[in-house]
ROGU-329229 format. One record per residue (C-alpha): residue in three letters; x, y, z. Coordinates in steps of 0.05 Angstrom, whole numbers. Layout:
// residues N
(node "ALA" (X Y Z))
...
END
This chain:
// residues 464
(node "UNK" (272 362 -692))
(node "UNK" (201 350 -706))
(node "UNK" (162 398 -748))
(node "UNK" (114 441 -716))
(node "UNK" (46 411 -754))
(node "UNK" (-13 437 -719))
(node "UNK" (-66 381 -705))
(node "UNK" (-135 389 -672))
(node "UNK" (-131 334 -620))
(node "UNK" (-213 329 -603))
(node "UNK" (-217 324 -679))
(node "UNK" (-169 266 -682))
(node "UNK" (-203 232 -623))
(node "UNK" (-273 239 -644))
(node "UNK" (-235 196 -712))
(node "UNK" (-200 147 -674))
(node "UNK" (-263 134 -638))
(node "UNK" (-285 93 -698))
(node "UNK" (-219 48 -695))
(node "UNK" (-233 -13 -659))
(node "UNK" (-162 -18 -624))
(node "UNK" (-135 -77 -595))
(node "UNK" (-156 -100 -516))
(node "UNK" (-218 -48 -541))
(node "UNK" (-260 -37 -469))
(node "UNK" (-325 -44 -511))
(node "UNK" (-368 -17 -450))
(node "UNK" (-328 54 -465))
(node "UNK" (-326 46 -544))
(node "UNK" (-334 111 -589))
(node "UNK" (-317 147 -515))
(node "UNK" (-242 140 -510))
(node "UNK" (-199 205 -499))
(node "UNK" (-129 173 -522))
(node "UNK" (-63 207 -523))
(node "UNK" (-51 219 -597))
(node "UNK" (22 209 -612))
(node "UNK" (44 256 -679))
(node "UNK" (120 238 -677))
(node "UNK" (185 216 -651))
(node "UNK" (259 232 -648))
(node "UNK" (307 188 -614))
(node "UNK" (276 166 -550))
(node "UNK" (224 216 -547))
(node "UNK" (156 224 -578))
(node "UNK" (110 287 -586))
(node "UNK" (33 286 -578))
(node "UNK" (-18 325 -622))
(node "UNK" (-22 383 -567))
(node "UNK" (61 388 -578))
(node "UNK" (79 352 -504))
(node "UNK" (151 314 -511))
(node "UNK" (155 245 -475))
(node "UNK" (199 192 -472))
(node "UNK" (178 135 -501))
(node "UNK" (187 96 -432))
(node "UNK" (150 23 -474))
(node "UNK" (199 38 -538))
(node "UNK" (126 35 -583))
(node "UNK" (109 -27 -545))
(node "UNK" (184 -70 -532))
(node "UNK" (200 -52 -613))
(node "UNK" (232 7 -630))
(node "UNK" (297 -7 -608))
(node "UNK" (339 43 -652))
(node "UNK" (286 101 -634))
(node "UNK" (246 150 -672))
(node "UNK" (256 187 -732))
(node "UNK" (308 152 -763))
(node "UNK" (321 178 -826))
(node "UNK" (365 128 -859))
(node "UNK" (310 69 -842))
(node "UNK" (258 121 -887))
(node "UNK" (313 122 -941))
(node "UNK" (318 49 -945))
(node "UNK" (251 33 -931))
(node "UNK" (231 84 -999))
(node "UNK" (277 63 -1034))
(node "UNK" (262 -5 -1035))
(node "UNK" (183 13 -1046))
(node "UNK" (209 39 -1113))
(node "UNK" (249 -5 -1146))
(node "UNK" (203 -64 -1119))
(node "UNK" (141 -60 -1072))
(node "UNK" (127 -133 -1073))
(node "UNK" (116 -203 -1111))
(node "UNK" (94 -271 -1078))
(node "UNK" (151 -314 -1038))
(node "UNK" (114 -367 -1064))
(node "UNK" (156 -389 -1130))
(node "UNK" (209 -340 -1134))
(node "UNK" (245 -301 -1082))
(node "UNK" (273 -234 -1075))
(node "UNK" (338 -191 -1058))
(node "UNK" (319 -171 -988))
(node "UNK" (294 -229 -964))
(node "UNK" (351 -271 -985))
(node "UNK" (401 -223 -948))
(node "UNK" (364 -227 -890))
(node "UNK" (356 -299 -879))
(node "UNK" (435 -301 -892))
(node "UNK" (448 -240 -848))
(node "UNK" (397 -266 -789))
(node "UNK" (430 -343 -796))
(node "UNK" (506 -301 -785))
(node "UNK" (482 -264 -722))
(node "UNK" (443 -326 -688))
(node "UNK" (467 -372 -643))
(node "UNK" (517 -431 -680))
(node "UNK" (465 -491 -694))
(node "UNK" (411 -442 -723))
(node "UNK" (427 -437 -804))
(node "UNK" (353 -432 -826))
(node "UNK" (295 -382 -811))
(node "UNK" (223 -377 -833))
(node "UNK" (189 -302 -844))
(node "UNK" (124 -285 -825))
(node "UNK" (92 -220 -800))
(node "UNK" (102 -205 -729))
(node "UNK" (99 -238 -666))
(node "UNK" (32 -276 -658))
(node "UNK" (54 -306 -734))
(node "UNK" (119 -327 -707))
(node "UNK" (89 -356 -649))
(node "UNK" (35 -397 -692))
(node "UNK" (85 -412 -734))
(node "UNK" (128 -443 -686))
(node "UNK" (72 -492 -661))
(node "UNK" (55 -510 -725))
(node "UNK" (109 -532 -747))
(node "UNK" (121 -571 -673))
(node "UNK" (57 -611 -689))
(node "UNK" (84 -620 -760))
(node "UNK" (146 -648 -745))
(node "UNK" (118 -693 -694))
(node "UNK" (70 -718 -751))
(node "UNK" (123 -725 -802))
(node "UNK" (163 -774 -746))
(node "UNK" (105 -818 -743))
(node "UNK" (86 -790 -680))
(node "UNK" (9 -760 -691))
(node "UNK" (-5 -761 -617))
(node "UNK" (66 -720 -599))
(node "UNK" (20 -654 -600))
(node "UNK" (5 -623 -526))
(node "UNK" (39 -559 -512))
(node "UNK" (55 -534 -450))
(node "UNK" (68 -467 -433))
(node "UNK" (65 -406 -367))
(node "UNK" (13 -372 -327))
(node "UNK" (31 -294 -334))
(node "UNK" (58 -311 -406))
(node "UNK" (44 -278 -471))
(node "UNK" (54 -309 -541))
(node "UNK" (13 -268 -580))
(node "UNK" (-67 -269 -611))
(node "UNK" (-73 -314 -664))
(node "UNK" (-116 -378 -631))
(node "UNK" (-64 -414 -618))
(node "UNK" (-14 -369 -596))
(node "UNK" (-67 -337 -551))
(node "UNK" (-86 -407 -519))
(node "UNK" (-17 -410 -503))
(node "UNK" (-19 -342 -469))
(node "UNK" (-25 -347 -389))
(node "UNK" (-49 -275 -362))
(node "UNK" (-125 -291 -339))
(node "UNK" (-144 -225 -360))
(node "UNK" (-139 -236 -424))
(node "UNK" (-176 -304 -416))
(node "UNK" (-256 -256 -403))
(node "UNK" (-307 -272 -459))
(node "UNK" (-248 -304 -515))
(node "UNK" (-243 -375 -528))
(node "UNK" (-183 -418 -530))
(node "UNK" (-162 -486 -546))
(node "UNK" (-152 -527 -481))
(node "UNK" (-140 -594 -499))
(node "UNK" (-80 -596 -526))
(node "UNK" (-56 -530 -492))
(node "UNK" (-29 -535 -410))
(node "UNK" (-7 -475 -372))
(node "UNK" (48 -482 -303))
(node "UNK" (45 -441 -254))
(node "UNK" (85 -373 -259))
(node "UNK" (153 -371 -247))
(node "UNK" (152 -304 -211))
(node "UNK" (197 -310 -140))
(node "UNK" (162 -240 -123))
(node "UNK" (104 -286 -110))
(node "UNK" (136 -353 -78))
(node "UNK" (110 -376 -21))
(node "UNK" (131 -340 53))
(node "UNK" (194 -371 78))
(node "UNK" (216 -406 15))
(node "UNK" (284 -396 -20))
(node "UNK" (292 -373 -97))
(node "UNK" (332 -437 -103))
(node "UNK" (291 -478 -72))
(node "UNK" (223 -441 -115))
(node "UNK" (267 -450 -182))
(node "UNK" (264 -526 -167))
(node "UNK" (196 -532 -151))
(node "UNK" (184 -495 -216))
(node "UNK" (230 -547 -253))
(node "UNK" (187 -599 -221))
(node "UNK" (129 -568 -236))
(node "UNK" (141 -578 -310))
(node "UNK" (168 -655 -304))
(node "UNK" (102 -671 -269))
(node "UNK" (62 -644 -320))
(node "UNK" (103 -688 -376))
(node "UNK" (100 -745 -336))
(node "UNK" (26 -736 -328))
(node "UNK" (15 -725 -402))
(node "UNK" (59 -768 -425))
(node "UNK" (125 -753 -461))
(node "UNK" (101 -793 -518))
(node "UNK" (43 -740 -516))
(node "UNK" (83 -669 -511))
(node "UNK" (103 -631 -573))
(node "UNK" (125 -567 -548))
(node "UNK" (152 -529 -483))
(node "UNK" (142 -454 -501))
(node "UNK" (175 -395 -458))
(node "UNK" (202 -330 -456))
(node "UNK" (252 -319 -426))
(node "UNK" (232 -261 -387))
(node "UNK" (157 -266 -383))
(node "UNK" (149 -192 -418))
(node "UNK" (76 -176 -418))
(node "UNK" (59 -215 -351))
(node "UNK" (105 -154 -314))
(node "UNK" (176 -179 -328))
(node "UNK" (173 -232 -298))
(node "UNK" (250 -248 -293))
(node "UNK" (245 -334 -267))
(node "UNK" (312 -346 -216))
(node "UNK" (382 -370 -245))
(node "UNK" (392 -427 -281))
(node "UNK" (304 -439 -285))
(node "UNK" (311 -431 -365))
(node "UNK" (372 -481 -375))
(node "UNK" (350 -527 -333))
(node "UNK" (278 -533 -367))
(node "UNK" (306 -539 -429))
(node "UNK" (349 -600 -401))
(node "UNK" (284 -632 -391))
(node "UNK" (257 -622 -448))
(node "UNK" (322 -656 -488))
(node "UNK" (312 -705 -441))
(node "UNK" (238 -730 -455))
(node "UNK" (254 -711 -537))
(node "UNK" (202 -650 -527))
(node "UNK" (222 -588 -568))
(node "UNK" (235 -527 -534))
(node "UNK" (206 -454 -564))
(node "UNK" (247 -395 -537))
(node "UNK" (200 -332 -556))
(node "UNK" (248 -278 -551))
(node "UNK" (196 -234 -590))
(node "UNK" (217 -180 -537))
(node "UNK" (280 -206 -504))
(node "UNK" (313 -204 -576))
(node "UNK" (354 -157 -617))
(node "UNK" (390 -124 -560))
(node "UNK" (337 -117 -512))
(node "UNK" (382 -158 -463))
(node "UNK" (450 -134 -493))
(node "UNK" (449 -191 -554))
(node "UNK" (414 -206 -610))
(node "UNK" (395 -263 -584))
(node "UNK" (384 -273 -510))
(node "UNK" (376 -347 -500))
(node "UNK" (445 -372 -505))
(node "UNK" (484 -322 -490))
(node "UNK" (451 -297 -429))
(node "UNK" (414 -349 -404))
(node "UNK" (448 -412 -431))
(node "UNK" (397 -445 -462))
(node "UNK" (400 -492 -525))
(node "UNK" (338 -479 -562))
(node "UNK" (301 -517 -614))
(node "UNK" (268 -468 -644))
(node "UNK" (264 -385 -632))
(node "UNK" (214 -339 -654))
(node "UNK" (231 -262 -654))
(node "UNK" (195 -190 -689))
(node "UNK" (194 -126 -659))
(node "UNK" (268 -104 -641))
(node "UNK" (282 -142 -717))
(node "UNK" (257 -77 -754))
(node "UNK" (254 -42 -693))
(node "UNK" (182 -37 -706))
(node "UNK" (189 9 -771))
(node "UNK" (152 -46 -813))
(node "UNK" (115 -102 -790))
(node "UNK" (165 -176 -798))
(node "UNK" (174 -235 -760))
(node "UNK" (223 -285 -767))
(node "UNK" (231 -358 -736))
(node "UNK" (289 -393 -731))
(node "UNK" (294 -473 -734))
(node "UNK" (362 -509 -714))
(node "UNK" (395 -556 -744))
(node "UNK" (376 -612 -694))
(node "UNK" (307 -608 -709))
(node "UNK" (308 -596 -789))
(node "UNK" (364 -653 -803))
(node "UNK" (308 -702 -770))
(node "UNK" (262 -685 -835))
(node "UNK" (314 -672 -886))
(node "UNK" (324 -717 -939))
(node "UNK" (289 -792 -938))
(node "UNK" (256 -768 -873))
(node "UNK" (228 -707 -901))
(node "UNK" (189 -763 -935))
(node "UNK" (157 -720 -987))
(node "UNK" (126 -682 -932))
(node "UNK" (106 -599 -943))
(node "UNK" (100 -548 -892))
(node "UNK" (45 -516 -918))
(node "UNK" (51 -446 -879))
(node "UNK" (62 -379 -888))
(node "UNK" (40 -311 -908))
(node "UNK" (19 -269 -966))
(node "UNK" (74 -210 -937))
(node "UNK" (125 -273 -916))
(node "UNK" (192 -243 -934))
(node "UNK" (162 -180 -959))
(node "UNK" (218 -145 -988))
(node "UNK" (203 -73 -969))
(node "UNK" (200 -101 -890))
(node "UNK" (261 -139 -899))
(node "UNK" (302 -73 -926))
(node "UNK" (275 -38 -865))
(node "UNK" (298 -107 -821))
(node "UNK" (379 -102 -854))
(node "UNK" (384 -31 -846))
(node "UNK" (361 -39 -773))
(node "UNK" (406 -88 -765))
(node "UNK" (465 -51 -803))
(node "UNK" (458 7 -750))
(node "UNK" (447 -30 -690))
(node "UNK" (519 -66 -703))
(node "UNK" (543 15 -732))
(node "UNK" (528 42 -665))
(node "UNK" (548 -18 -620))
(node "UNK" (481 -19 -596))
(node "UNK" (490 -88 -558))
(node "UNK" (548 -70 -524))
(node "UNK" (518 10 -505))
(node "UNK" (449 -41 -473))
(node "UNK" (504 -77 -433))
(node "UNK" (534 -22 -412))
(node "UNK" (466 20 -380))
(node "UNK" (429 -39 -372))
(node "UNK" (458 -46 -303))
(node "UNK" (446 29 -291))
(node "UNK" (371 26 -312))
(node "UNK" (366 -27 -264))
(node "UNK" (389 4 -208))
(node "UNK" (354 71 -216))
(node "UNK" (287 20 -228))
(node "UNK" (301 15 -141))
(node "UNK" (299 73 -125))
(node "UNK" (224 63 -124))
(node "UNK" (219 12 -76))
(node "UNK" (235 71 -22))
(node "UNK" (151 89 -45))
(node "UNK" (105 54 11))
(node "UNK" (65 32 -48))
(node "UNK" (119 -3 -89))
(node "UNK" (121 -80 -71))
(node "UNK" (178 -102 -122))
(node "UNK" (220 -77 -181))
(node "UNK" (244 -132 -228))
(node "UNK" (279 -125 -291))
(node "UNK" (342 -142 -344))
(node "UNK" (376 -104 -391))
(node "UNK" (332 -51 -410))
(node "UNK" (262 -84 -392))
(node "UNK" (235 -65 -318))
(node "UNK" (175 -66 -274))
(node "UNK" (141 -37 -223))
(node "UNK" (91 -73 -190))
(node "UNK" (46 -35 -131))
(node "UNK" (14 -60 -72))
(node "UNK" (-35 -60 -15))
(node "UNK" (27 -80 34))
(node "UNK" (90 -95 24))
(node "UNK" (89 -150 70))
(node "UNK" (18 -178 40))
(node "UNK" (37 -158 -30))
(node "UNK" (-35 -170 -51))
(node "UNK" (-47 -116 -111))
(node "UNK" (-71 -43 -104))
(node "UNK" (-153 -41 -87))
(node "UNK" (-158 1 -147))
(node "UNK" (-126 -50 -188))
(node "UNK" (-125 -29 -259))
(node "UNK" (-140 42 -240))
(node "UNK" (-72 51 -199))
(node "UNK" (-36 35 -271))
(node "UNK" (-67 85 -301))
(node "UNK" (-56 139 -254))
(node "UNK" (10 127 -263))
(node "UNK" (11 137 -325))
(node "UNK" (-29 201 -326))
(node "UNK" (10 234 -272))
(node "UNK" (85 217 -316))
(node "UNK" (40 233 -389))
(node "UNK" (40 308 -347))
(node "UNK" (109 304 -331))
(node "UNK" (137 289 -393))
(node "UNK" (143 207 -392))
(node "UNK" (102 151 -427))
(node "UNK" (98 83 -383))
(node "UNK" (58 18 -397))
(node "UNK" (-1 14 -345))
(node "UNK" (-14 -62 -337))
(node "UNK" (-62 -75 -281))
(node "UNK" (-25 -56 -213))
(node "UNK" (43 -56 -253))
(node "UNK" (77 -10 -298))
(node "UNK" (126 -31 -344))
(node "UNK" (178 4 -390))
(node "UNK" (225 -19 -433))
(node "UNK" (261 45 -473))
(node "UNK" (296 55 -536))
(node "UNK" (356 14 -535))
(node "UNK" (398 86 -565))
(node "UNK" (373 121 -482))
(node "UNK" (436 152 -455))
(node "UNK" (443 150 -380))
(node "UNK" (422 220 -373))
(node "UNK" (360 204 -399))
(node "UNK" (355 141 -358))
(node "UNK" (356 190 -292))
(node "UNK" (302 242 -326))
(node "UNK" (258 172 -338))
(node "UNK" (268 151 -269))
(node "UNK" (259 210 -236))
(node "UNK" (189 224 -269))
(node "UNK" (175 155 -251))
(node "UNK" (189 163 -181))
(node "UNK" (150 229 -176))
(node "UNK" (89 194 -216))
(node "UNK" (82 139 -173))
(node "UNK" (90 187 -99))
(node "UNK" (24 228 -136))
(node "UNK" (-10 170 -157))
(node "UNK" (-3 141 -88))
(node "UNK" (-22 208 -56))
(node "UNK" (-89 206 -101))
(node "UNK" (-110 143 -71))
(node "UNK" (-83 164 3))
(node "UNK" (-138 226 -4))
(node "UNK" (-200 191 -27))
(node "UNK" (-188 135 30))
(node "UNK" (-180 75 -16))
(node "UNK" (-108 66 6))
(node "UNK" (-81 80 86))
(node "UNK" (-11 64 86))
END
């Protein structure tokens, strides 16, 4: 249970009002009136005015064992006392090591070295990096375009951002361009009228050999994908879309990047989603969150063997990667990442995801009986709602990002956090949510989404 700590919530808002937070609306800044979260136990979390939620985003896609573990504070103290930190530079340390040699034992069979960093957007960067470094070492110093998604996200760092595809996030910010190329999404909620999935997952396929062939294969570093587009609205692309691009990539000797930043760690029932669920053979993977289940920040990415043996040895040729981090392999992080992991396998964690996964997805539509619901997408424990003006038009919601929020204001009331993304909301709960709580989640959802829908029915902006 949490301990009943009194807060002042206008005190702590008038406070946070000076924290610049990430995707700030600057036109509102010092005016916000944010939920202040206080704590957490399992999969709920309590705000400052003592409301329990669930914690429908799990933090935001990370914190897959849930709240208020205490074992993960034991480990993560003691390792703070009997060493905080030292540079990964010319020595190394007992975490760390045990990581790397637990994370190589739990990854798919060709992947037997991993690189730390902090989080997500550094494992992203990372990634490309080293793509444009390897292509250099080769010989090959014009092997550098990337190509990535529209409606992906890779994270904030410049590069990792440029490789992001959700035009939103594109107002005011600059990116690099040249070297960066975006496809069309690979949503089949939005394929054109009268076309098959199978027939839009080859287009999709084809849209990605015409942009090689157009760019050259002697040009292209790097395909980078998730394999559910997370932050775009779970964007789940049709069977077989995944495999098959990374068939062309081994074809034109162009690496692919699986970011399973969210789809990793048993957000899809494995620690590692690529191969085992969607039977791909990836280059290179780059994962965070779920890896510490967001108790301290780490990221970790993982190079196979194909791609290191090609700069081992005399084709190394004396060549550095110089990149990484001050907290690379910080110890106290990586105590907090093998203790996560240690319970996650303790409490058969994958297994318990495979096992609801298919119930969270089929309570997920019983919301497409709401006039405003267009589609519900999802896999494992990731899902999405995405509202409309019609389901037959399935142009977004007038009130655009407004219809997200309400949402989320009407299931705040009722006793369930959600992730307001434009028209959409997505949720993607502890991994540790029983299938009781699954029906309380969907049930508030449901009930959310009918008042939200009745808001906009009463001030004439919606007539369905």
């Amino acid at each position: 249970m949490i301990p009943n700590i009194p807060f002042d919530t206008e005190d702590l808002r008038a406070k946070d009002n000076k924290w610049i937070h990430p995707w700030e609306d600057l036109s509102a800044l010092g005016q916000q009136k944010r939920t202040v979260i206080t704590g957490g136990d399992g999969v709920y979390v309590y705000d400052s005015d003592g409301n329990r939620m669930i914690d429908g985003p799990a933090g935001m896609w990370c914190v897959n064992i849930g709240h208020g573990r205490g074992e993960m504070a034991d480990a993560i103290a003691e390792q703070a006392r009997r060493m905080s930190y030292f540079s990964p530079w010319g020595v190394t340390n007992a975490p760390a090591a045990e990581l790397a040699d637990k994370i190589v034992s739990i990854a798919p069979d060709s992947f037997n070295h991993v690189f730390f960093t902090t989080g997500g957007s550094t494992s992203v960067d990372s990634a490309l990096r080293f793509a444009m470094f390897f292509n250099n070492v080769l010989g090959r110093p014009e092997k550098k375009h990337i190509i990535s998604r529209h409606d992906a996200y890779h994270g904030s760092t410049f590069l990792s951002s440029s490789c992001s595809g959700k035009e939103r996030d594109k107002n005011y910010m600059d990116f690099e361009e040249k070297l960066v190329h975006l496809l069309p999404s690979p949503n089949p909620f939005r394929r054109p009228e009268g076309m098959s999935v199978e027939d839009f997952c080859d287009a999709k396929i084809k849209d990605l050999e015409d942009k090689i062939k157009d760019l050259g294969p002697d040009k292209v570093a790097a395909f980078i994908a998730e394999p559910i587009l997370a932050s775009g609205g779970v964007i789940v692309p049709p069977d077989g879309y995944q495999a098959k691009c990374a068939d062309v990539c081994r074809r034109h000797d162009i690496l692919y990047i699986s970011d399973e930043v969210v789809t990793g760690f048993g957000r899809l029932g494995h620690f590692f989603a690529s191969k085992e669920v969607f039977g791909v053979d990836a280059d290179i993977i780059t994962s965070a969150k779920g890896l510490t289940s967001g108790y301290q920040p780490l990221g970790a990415v993982l190079i196979s063997d194909r791609v290191l043996s090609r700069l081992s040895g005399e084709g190394a040729k004396s060549a550095i990667f110089s990149s990484g981090f001050t907290y690379s392999g910080h110890p106290v992080a990586c105590a907090a990442a093998l203790k996560n992991i240690e319970i996650m396998e303790r409490e058969n964690l994958m297994e318990h995801v495979r096992e609801v996964g298919p119930y969270f997805q089929e309570r997920l539509k019983d919301m497409l009986d709401i006039p405003i619901v267009g589609d519900v997408r999802g896999k494992g424990l990731m899902g999405c709602v995405e509202c409309v003006i019609s389901k037959d038009k399935k142009n977004p919601l007038i009130l655009d990002y407004e219809i997200g929020n309400r949402i989320d204001k009407h299931c705040q009331e009722l006793g369930l956090l959600v992730r307001p993304m434009i028209n959409m909301c997505v949720m993607s709960p502890p991994l540790t949510i029983t299938r009781g709580q699954i029906d309380e989640m969907m049930d508030i959802l449901h009930k959310g989404i009918e008042m939200a829908m009745e808001d906009v029915r009463k001030e004439g902006i919606w007539e369905g």
